[in-house]
VEXNUTOR-298555 format. One record per residue (C-alpha): x, y, z; residue number from 1. Coordinates in nm, 2 decimals, padded with zeros to 4 digits. Layout:
% VEXNUTOR-298555
> xx yy zz nr
> X Y Z NUM
...
This chain:
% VEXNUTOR-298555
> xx yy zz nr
> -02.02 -02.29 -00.42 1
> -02.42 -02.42 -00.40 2
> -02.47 -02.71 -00.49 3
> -02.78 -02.95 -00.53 4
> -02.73 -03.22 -00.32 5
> -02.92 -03.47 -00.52 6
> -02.73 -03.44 -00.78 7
> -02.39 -03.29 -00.62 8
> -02.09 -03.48 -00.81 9
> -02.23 -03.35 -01.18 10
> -02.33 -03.03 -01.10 11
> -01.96 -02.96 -00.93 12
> -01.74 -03.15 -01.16 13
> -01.91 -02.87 -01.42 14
> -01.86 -02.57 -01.22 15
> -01.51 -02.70 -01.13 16
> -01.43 -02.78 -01.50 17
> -01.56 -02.41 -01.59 18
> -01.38 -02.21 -01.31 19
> -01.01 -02.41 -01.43 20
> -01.08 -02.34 -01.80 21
> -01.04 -01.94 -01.69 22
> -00.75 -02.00 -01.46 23
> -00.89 -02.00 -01.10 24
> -00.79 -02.31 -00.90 25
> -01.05 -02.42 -00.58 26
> -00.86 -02.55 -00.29 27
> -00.50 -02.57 -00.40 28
> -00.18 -02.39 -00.32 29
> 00.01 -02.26 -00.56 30
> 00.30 -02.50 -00.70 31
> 00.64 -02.48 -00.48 32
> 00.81 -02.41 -00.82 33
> 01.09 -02.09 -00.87 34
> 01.09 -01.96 -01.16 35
> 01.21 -01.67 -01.33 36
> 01.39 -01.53 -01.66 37
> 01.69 -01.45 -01.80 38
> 01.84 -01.25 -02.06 39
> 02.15 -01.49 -02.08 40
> 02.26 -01.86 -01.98 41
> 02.04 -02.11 -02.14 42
> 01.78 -02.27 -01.95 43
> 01.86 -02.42 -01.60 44
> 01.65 -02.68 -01.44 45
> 01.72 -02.78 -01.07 46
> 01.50 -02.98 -00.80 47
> 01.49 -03.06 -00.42 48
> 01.33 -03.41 -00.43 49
> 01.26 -03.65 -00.70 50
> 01.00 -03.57 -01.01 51
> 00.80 -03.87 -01.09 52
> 00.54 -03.70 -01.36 53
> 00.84 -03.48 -01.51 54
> 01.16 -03.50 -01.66 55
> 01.36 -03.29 -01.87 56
> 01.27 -03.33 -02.22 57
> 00.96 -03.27 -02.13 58
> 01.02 -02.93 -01.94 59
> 01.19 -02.82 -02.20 60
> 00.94 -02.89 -02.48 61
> 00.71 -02.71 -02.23 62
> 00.91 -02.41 -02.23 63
> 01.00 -02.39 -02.66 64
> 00.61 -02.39 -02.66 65
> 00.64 -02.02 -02.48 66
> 00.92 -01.93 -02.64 67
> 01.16 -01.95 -02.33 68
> 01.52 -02.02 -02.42 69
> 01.67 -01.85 -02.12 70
> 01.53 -01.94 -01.75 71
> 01.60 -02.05 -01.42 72
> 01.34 -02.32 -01.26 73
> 01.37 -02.51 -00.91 74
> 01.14 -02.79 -00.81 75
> 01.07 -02.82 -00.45 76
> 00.77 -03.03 -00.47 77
> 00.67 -03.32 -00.71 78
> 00.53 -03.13 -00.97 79
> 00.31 -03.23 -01.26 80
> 00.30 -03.05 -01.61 81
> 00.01 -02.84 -01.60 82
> 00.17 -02.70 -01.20 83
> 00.46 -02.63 -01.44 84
> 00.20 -02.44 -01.72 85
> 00.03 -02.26 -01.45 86
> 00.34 -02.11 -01.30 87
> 00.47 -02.00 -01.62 88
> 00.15 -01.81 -01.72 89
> 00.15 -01.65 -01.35 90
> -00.19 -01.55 -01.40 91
> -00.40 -01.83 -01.20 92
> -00.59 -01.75 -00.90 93
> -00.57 -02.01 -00.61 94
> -00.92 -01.94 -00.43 95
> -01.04 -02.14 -00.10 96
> -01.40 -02.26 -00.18 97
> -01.67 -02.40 00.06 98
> -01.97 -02.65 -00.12 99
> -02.26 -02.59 00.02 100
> -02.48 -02.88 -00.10 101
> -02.86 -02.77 -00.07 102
> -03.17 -02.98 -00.05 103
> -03.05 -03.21 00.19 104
> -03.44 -03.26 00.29 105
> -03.48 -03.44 -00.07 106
> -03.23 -03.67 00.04 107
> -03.19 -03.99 00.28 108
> -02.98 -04.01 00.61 109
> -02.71 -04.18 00.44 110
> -02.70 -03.95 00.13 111
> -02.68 -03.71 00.38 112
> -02.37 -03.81 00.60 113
> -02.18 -03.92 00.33 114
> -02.18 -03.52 00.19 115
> -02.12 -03.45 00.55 116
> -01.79 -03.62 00.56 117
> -01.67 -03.50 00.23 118
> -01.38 -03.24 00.23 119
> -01.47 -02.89 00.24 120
> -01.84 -02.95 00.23 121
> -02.15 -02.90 00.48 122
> -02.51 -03.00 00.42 123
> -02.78 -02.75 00.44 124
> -03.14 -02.67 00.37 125
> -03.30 -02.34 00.31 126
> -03.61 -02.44 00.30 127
> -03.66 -02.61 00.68 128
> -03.32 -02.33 00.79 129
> -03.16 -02.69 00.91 130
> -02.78 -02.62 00.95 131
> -02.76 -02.27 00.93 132
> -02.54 -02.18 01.21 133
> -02.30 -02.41 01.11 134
> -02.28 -02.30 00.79 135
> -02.20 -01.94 00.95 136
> -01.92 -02.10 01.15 137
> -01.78 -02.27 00.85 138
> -01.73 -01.97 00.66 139
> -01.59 -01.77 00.94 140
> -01.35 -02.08 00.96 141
> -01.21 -02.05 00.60 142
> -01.21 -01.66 00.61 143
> -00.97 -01.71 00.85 144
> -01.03 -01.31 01.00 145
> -00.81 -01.17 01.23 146
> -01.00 -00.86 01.49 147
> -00.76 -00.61 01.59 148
> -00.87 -00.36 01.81 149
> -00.67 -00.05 01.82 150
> -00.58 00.14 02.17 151
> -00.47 00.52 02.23 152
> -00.23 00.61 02.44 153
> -00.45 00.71 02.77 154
> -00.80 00.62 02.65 155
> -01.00 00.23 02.66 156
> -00.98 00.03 02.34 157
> -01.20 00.08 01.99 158
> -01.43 -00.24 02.03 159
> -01.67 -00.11 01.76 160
> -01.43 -00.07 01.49 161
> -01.21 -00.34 01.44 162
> -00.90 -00.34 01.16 163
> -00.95 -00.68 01.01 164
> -00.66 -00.87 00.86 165
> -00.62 -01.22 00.66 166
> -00.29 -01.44 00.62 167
> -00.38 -01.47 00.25 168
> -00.37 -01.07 00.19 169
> -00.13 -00.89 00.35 170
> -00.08 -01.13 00.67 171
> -00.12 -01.05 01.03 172
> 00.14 -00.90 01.13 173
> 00.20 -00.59 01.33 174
> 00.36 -00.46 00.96 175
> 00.07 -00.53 00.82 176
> -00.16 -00.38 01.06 177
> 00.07 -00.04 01.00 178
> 00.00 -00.09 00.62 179
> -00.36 -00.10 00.67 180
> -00.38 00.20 00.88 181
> -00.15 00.45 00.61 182
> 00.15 00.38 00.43 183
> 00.35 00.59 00.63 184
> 00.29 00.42 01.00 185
> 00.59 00.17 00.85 186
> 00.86 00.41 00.90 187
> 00.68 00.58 01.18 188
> 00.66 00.30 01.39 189
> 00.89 00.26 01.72 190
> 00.72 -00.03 01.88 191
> 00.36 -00.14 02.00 192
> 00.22 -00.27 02.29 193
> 00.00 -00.62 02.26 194
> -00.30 -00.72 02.47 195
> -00.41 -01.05 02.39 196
> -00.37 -01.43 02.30 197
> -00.05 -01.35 02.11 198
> 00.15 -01.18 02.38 199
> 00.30 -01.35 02.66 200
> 00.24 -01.13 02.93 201
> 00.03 -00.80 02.93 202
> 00.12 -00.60 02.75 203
> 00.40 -00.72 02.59 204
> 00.63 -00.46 02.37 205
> 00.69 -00.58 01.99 206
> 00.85 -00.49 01.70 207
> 00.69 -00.55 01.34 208
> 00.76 -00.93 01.26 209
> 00.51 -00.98 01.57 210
> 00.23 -01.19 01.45 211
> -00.13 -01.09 01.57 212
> -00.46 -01.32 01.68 213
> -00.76 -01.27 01.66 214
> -00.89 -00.99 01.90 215
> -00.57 -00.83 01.98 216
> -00.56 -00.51 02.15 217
> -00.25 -00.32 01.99 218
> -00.12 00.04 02.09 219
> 00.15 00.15 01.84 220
> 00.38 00.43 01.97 221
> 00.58 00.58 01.68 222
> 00.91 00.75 01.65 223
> 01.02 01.05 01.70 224
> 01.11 01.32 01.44 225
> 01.35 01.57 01.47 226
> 01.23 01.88 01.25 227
> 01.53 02.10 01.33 228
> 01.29 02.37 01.43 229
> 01.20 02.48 01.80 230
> 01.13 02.14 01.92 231
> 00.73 02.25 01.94 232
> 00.49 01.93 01.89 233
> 00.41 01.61 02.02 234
> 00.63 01.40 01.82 235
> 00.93 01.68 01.77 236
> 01.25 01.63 01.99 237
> 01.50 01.90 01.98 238
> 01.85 01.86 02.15 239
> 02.01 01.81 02.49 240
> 02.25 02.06 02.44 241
> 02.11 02.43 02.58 242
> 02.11 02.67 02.27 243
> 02.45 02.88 02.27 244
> 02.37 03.26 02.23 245
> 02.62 03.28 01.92 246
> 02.41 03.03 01.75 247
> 02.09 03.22 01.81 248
> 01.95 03.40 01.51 249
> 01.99 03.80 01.53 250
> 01.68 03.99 01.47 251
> 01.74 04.30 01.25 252
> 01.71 04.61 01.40 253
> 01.39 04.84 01.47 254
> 01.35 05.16 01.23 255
> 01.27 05.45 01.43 256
């Protein structure tokens, strides 16, 4: 978010008020809160820890106004009532945002390391290019990108396409690496060998639940399938066992 910075608290406690009228939440996590419905049972309301801003009669006032007569919720956090509202709807977006307060030349030294020190904000200005790279490393920060480089079996790494993951879609695990690639590598998959910050020693053989870093080198080696046919194929296995002559296929005879 862009902000002027001599005039930064108005100009964001707008933009802010705007974004949470249409549902989308700036540097929050969604509540710890589990709900879900029920055909049956009445309305069951259970927490972890103490709730100093709710109590029952006013969760279930909360949930007569949508109708709910039969639910299940569990508080694990101290929640307030519009955490209870927005977990109900289930259609809020919880979005990480960076303020980016501009014009900084307009403004004293002071001004200046104050906005410098706020939370998930950096100074910058466009004009003179002052803060630039930082403001590049920032957002890489937040992103929070993983670089995984993929590796056949025989050949030197792809450094020039990386698969990029993110914790917040998907994660960064090997699983989801397979995902990204097709659908099918899931069930495919046999193991994979890791090269990188995330392996103990090199390379190290993992299963899916393996989480990646960033730069990883991963090779994945899949299973293999048994067709039932002559065993032809890279991944076909056919078995041990020699084939018996009774259980080889007569071929009819030639018509002279």
């Amino acid at each position: 978010m862009v902000l002027d910075a001599t005039k930064p608290l108005y100009h964001k406690q707008i933009l802010t008020r705007e974004l949470e009228a249409v549902g989308i939440r700036l540097n929050r996590q969604p509540p710890n809160i589990y709900f879900k419905k029920r055909k049956t049972g009445g309305i069951s309301i259970n927490s972890t820890i103490p709730l100093t801003h709710l109590d029952d009669k006013l969760i279930q006032r909360v949930l007569q106004e949508y109708k709910l007569h039969n639910c299940e919720l569990l508080f694990k956090e101290d929640c307030t009532v519009d955490d209870l509202i927005d977990v109900i709807e289930g259609n809020r977006r919880y979005i990480k945002c960076l303020y980016v307060y501009n014009k900084v030349d307009m403004c004293s030294l002071e001004e200046v390391d104050e906005i410098a020190r706020w939370h998930n904000s950096i100074p910058i200005s466009c004009s003179l290019k002052l803060n630039m790279d930082g403001l590049l490393e920032r957002i890489w920060d937040m992103m929070a990108l993983v670089r995984v480089y993929t590796k056949k079996v025989g050949a030197k790494p792809d450094f020039a396409e990386p698969v990029v993951l993110t914790s917040d879609r998907g994660g960064t695990t090997l699983e989801a690496l397979c995902r990204q690639i097709h659908n099918s590598m899931v069930q495919q998959f046999k193991y994979a060998l890791v090269w990188g910050t995330s392996s103990k020693h090199y390379p190290q053989r993992c299963g899916l639940s393996h989480q990646l870093e960033d730069e990883d080198v991963v090779q994945i080696v899949k299973k293999k399938v048994n067709t039932g046919e002559d065993g032809r194929g890279r991944f076909k296995t056919t078995s041990d066992k020699p084939l018996r002559i009774a259980d080889r296929e007569k071929k009819p005879a030639l018509k002279t």
